[in-house]
N, C-alpha and C positions, 0 to 999 in steps of 0.2 A: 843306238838303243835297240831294244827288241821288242816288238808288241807283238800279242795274239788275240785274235780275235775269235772268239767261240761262237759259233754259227751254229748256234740253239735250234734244236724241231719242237714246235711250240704244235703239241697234237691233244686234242680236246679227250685221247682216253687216258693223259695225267695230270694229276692234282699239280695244283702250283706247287704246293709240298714240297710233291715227288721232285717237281722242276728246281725246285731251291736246292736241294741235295744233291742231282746232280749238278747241278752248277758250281756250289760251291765246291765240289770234288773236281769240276775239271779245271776251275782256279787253282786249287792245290795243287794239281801237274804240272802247271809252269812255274810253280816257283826259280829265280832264279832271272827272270823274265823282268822287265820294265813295269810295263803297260799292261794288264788284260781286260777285257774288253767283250761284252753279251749282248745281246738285240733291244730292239726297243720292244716294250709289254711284254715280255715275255715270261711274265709267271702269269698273269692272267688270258696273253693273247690280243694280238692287236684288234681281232676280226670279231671280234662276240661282246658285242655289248653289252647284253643282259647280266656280262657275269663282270662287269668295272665296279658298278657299286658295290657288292658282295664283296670283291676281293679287293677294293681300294684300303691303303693304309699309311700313314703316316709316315714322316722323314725317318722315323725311331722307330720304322714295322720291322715284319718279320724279314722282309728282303732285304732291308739296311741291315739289319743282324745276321745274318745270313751271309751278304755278301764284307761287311766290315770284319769277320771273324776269319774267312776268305784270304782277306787283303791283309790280315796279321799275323795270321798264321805260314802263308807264302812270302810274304815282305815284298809283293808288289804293289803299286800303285792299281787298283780299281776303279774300272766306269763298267758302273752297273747295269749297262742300255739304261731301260725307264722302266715306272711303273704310275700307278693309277695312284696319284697323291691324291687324301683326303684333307685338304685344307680345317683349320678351324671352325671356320664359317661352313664347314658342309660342303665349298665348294671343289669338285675334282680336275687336276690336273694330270699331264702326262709330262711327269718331270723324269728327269736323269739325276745316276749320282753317282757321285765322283771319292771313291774312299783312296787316302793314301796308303803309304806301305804298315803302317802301326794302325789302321784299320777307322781313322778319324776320318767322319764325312769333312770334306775340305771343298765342297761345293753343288749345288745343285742347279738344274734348269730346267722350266716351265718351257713346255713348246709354245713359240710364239704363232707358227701357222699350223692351223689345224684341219686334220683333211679329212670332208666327206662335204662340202658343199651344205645341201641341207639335211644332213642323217651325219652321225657317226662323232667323231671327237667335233664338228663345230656347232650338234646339237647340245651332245651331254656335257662337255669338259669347255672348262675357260682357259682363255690364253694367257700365254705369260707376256710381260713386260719388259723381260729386262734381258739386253744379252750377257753371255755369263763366257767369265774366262776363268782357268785355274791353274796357278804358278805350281810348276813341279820341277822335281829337281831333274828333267830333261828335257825341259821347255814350257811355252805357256799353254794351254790346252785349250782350245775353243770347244764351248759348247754347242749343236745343234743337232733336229733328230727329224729323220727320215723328210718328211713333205715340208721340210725347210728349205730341202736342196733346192729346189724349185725358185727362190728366192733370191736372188746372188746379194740382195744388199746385206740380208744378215751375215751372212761372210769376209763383206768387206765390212760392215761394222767390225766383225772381231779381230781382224787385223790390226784395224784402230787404236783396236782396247789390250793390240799386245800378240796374239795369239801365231804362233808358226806350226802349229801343227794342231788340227781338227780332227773332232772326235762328232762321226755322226752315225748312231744306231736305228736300225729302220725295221721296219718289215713290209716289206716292196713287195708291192703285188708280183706275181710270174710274169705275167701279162704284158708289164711293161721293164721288162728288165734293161731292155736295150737305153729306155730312159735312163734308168738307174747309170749304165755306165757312161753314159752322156754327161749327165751334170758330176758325178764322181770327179772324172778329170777335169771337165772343164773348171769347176770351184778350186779345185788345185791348181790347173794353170794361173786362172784370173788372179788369186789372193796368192801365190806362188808361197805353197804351205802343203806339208804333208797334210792328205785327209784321208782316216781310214774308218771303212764303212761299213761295219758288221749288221749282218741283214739276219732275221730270221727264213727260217725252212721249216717245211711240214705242210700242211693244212690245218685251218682253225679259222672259226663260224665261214665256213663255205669259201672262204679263201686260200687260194696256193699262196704261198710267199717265196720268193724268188732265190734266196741262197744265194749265190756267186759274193761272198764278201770279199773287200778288196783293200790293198794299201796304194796307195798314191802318192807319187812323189812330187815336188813343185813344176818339175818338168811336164808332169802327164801321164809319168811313166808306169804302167802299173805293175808295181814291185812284188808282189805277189795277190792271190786269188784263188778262191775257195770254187766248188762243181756246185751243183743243188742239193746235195744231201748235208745230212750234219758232219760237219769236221768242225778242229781248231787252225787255225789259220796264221802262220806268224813268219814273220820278216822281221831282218835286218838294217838298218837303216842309220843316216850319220846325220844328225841333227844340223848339225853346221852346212850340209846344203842348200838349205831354207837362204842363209844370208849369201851363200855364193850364186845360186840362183838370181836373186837380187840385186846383186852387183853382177854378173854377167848380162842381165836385160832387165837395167832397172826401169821399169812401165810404170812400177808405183809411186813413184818418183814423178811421171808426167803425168798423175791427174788432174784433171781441171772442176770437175762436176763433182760436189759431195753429196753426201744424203741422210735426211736424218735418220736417228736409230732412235732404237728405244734407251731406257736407260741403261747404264751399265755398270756392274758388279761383281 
């Protein structure tokens, strides 16, 4: 299969707008393409909180239309990174969304760890509950997004639930990038599943974001990789390694220890 991954500059002098446009235009270049694949917040920014509630919006917003038009117009599968869902209830999430090739959302995910300690997504945004997988027709898709990776049970939940290749959209600090490539591979080793990890780039509320976005293979390998500025990113890759990995050193096979998870869907 082929995925690319668009390593969006998420810069506080463009309208999310302007960001929807071009996004949706650099999904229209890879028509032709699997998978594509943009950052996590990236119409609003991961780093600016004052501007979530303002620009929080619905599974049916302007980014879901934006990027479902995207994914039907190119006839690829889409994962939209995430955006500032405004739940029913008023409450906001940082969900992901996943359109297929005829442009129908075919699933979403509420981040279940949310990262600022006491400020930031685990003051203002609720967690999600559920881990999420999405049958495609070149594999099952795991859900997770940036300060997940930090987590390895939610990884091995979605193994669980199916999944040989993961999709986790971030926007990683600079600062600690070398983490980012730490847990990249090693979640790929452990759950021995492609994961690839589109990071945003630029600055926005007073943060760098670290770029380097990468594909992963079950081995460790990393099959390709972005520099810090904005590019599109895309590899090559044969699904069916997942299960030859597996049977070359099959680990998953010897565990002993489980763990709960949240639910799943």
């Amino acid at each position: 299969m082929r995925a690319s991954l668009i390593q969006l500059a998420v810069e506080a002098s463009e309208t999310a707008e302007q960001r929807r446009s071009r996004a949706a235009a650099l999904v229209l270049d890879r028509a032709g393409d699997d998978l594509v694949m943009l950052p996590e917040l990236w119409p609003t920014g991961a780093w600016d909180y004052d501007a979530w509630t303002e620009g929080a919006e619905g599974l049916d917003g302007p980014t879901a239309a934006a990027m479902s038009a995207a994914a039907r117009a190119a006839g690829v599968w889409v994962h939209a990174g995430s955006v500032i869902e405004r739940d029913g209830d008023g409450t906001l999430y940082n969900t992901a969304l996943v359109f297929d090739r005829e442009g129908e959302l075919r699933g979403h995910y509420r981040k279940i760890h949310r990262y600022g300690f006491d400020t930031g997504e685990a003051v203002f945004l609720g967690a999600g509950q559920e881990i999420v997988t999405v049958p495609t027709d070149f594999g099952t898709l795991g859900l997770a997004i940036c300060y997940d990776l930090r987590f390895p049970e939610i990884f091995r939940a979605l193994i669980d639930a199916g999944a040989d290749i993961v999709a986790v959209p971030a926007a990683w600090p600079a600062e600690r990038l070398e983490h980012l490539r730490l847990f990249a591979r090693t979640r790929a080793v452990e759950e021995q599943v492609f994961l690839l990890a589109c990071v945003a780039t630029g600055e926005h509320g007073g943060m760098r974001q670290a770029g380097h976005s990468m594909i992963v293979d079950p081995w460790g390998d990393v099959l390709a990789g972005a520099g810090d500025g904005e590019q599109t990113l895309t590899g090559d890759f044969d699904m069916r390694d997942v299960e030859a990995h597996r049977t070359r050193l099959p680990v998953l096979r010897d565990r002993v220890l489980s763990i709960a998870a949240p639910r799943t869907r």
